[in-house]
N, C-alpha and C positions, 0 to 999 in steps of 0.2 A: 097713429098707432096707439094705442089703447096699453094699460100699464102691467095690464096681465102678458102679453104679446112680447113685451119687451124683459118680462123677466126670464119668459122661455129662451129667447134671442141670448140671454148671458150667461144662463145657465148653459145651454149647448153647448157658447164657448169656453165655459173654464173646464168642463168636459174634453174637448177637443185638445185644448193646452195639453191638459192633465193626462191624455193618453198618447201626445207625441213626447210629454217626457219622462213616461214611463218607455215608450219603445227605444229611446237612446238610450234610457241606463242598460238596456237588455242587449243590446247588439255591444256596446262599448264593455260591459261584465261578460261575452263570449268574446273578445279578442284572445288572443295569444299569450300565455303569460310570459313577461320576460324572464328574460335569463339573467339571474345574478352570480356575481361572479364568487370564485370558490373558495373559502379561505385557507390558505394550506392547514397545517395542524402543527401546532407548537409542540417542538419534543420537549417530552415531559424529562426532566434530569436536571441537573448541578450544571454548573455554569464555568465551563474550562477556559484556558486561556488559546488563544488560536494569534496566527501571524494575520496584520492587518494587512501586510503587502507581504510583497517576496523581499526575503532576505535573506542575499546570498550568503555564503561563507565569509565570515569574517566582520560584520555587521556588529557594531554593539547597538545594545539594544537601549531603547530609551522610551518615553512613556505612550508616543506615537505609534511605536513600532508595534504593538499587542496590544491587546484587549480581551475579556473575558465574555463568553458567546454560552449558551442554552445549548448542553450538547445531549444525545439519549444516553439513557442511565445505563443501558445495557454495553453501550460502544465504550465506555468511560474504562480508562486503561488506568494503573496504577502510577505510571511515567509520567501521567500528566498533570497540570498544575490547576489546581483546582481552588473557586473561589472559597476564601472562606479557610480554606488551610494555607495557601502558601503566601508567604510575604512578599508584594510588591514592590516593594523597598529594594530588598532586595537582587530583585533580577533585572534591576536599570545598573547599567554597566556590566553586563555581562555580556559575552560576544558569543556570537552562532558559530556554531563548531560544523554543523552541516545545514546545507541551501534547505528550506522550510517555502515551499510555496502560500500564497493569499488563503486566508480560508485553513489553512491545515494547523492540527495543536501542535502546540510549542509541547516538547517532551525535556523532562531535566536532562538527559544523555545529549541533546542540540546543545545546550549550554554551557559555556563554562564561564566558572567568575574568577577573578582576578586572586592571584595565589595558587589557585590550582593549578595542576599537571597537564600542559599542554596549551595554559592561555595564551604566552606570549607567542608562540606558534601560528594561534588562531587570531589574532589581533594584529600579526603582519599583512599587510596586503600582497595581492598577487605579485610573485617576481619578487621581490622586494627581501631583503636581509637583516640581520640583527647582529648590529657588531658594537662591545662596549668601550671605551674609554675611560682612563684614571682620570681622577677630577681630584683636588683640594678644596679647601675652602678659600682661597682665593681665586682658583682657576674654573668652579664650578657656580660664580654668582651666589657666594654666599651659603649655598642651602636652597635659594630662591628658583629652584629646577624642578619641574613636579612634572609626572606622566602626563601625555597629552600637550606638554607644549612646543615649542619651536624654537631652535635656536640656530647660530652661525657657530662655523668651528674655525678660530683660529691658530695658527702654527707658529710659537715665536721661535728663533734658532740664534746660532752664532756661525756666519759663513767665515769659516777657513782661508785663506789664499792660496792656493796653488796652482802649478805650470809657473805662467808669467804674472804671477800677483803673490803680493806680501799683503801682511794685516790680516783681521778680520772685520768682518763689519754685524754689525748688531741689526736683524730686520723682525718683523712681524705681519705677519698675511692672514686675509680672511680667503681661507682656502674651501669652503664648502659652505652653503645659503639652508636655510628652511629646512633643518633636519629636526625631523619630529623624533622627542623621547620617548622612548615606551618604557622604562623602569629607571628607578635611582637605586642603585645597591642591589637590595633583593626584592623590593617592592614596587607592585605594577599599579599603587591607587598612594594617595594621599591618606594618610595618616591624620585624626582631628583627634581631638583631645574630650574631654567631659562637655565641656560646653561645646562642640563642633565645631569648632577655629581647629586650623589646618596647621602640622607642626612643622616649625620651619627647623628641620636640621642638616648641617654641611654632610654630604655625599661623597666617598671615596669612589665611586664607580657610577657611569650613566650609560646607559643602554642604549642607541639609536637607529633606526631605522631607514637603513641606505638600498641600494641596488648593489650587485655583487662587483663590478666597476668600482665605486665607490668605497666600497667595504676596503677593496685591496688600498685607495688612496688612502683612506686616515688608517691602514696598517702598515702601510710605509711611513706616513706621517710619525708616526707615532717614537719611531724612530731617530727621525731628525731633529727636533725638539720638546718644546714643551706645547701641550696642545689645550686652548681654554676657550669656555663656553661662553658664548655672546646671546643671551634671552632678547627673542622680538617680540614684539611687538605685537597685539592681535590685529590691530589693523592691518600692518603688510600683510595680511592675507588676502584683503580687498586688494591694497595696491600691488602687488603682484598678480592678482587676475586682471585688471586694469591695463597691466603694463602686456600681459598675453596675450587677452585683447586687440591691444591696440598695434603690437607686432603679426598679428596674425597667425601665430603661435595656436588660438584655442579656437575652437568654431563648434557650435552647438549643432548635431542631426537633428534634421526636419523630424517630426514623427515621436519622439519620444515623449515618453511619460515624464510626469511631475519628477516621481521617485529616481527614476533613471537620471533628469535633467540636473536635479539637485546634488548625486552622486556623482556626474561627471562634475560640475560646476566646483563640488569641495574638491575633488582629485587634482585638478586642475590647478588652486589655487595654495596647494599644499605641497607642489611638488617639490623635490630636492633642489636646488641649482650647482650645477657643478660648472663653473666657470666663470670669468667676468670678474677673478680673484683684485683683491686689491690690496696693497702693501705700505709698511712705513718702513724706513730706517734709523737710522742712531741718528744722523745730520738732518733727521726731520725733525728731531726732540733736540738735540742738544748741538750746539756748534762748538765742542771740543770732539764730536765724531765724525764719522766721513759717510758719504751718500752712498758713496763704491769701493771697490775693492783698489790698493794703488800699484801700479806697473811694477815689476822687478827690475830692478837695473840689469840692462841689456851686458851679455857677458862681454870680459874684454877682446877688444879687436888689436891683431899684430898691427906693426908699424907698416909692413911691406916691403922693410930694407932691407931683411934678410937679418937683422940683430935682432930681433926674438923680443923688443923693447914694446911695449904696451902702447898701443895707438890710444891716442887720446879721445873721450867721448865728447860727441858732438862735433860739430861743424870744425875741418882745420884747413890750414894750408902744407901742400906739399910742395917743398922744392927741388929741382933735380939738379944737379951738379954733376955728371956724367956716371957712374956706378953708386952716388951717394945719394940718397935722400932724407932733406930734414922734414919732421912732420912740425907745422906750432899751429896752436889750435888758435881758432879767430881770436877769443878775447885777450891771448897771450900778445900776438900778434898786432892788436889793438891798439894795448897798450904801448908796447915798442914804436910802433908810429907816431902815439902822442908823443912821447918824449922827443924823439925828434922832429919834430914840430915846433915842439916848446923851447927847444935850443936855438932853433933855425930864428926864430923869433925873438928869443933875446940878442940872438946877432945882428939881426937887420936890424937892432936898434943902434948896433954900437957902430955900425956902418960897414965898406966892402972887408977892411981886416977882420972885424969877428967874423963876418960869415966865412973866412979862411980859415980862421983858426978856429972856428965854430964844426966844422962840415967833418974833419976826422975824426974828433970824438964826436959825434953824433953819428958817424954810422958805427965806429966799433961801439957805442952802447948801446944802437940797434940790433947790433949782430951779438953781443952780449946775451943781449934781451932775448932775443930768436935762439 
């Protein structure tokens, strides 16, 4: 093949290349255009504050629970809290006055903060009551009592004797477990100073949070002695859901949410204990007290002879001598025996005449004796 022959031969083919891939750009540029997907449209407005979850009545709020969202300028109501004017600071610790679903704005009328009219209200949980007690500064820990924490109540008294008991005895009882403070005196938040240190001042009155049960015990309490505040510990909050736990006390529902899960799990681990009291008395501090209360001496008992003469207490002997009877109580009795004993004794040393002349005075000093 000759060199002309052979340039037709390649020219032909980049021709042929060159027109199969022009017809695939042409079939693959009429496919289908796809379909992309659609962006929604940002509402144009200020940026409110909305509930991240639901949160029901009674929720304080804290910096998880809200957030500020892109709301339209047009929907934007005066009640709500909008970025940019209202202080975040402030609305952590405030509690939900009414249930606020996911997604809906927080409105100042949901809110109340602590001081206002109707907090301590909305800061009780469901069921649940608010009843105060007098505190010192010895019986309120100092001062060292602040909203939100937990404490034991105990009752110390002076038990009386009466019926068949004399004295008194000196006790003290931890009569009620895990009772959460919601106010000292008149205030429902901790008190800081310039620099933000928390002021520690002693407490004439504490406010806690019981069930209506409960409420009537520490107002009976309140009564019977002196009642003072026992501050726990944060921990027992874990070991008392530990210990509920492991009694079978607490059991988590399949199915629940994070929110819900974590809600029961604090409830749970916060709750009151009423019972399971424990006690000291005066003879567990000091052994010049007594552990209990002591018997009355039992009233006097007749003779039975018909002479109206005081029967003696405890154990005696009675003798009858046909319409007569003498009563002599054992250790009177006792004694009279020894002695003639001890007679009988020095006579059988002296041989057969002492015990002769041993044996009349020895019973008339027995009969003496009786």
């Amino acid at each position: 093949m000759d060199r002309k022959k052979l340039v037709l031969l390649l020219g032909a083919l980049v021709v042929a290349i060159g027109t199969a891939l022009a017809a695939r750009s042409m079939f693959a540029g009429a496919s289908a255009p796809q379909a992309q997907a659609a962006v929604p449209a940002q509402p144009q407005g200020p940026k409110v504050l909305v509930a991240k979850r639901a949160l029901p009545l009674g929720t304080i709020i804290t910096a998880d629970a809200v957030g500020y969202q892109l709301w339209p300028k047009e929907l934007v109501q005066d009640a709500y809290f909008v970025d940019g004017e209202a202080d975040m600071s402030k609305l952590l610790g405030t509690v939900v006055r009414y249930p606020i679903t996911a997604g809906q704005p927080v409105t100042q009328g949901a809110l109340v903060a602590p001081g206002d009219r109707g907090f301590l209200a909305a800061a009780l949980g469901p069921g649940m009551r608010a009843v105060t007690v007098a505190v010192s500064e010895k019986t309120g820990v100092g001062g060292f009592v602040f909203p939100g924490d937990h404490v034991d109540l105990m009752l110390t008294q002076t038990v009386n004797g009466d019926g068949d008991e004399t004295g008194h005895l000196s006790a003290a009882e931890t009569i009620l477990h895990n009772l959460r403070v919601l106010a000292t005196d008149q205030a429902t938040e901790s008190a800081t100073n310039d620099e933000g240190k928390t002021i520690v001042k002693p407490s004439h009155t504490v406010t806690l949070e019981a069930t209506p049960k409960i409420a009537e015990k520490i107002a009976v309490a309140q009564t019977l002695g002196t009642l003072s505040l026992s501050l726990r510990s944060l921990a027992d909050s874990q070991s008392d859901l530990d210990r509920a736990v492991a009694q079978g006390n607490f059991k988590l529902t399949d199915g629940l949410s994070k929110d819900a899960e974590t809600k029961m799990i604090s409830k749970a681990s916060s709750a009151v204990q009423d019972g399971g009291a424990t006690y000291t008395t005066g003879g567990d501090v000091s052994r010049f007290q007594s552990r209990s209360l002591s018997p009355k001496a039992q009233p006097a008992a007749h003779s039975g002879d018909g002479s109206g003469a005081q029967a003696p207490a405890g154990p005696a002997v009675r003798v009858y001598r046909g319409q007569a009877v003498t009563v002599t109580p054992i250790e009177k009795f006792s004694n009279s025996m020894d002695k003639f004993t001890d007679m009988v004794n020095r006579a059988q040393s002296q041989g057969a005449n002492g015990v002769a002349r041993a044996l009349p005075s020895a019973t008339a000093a027995s009969m003496a004796g009786g």
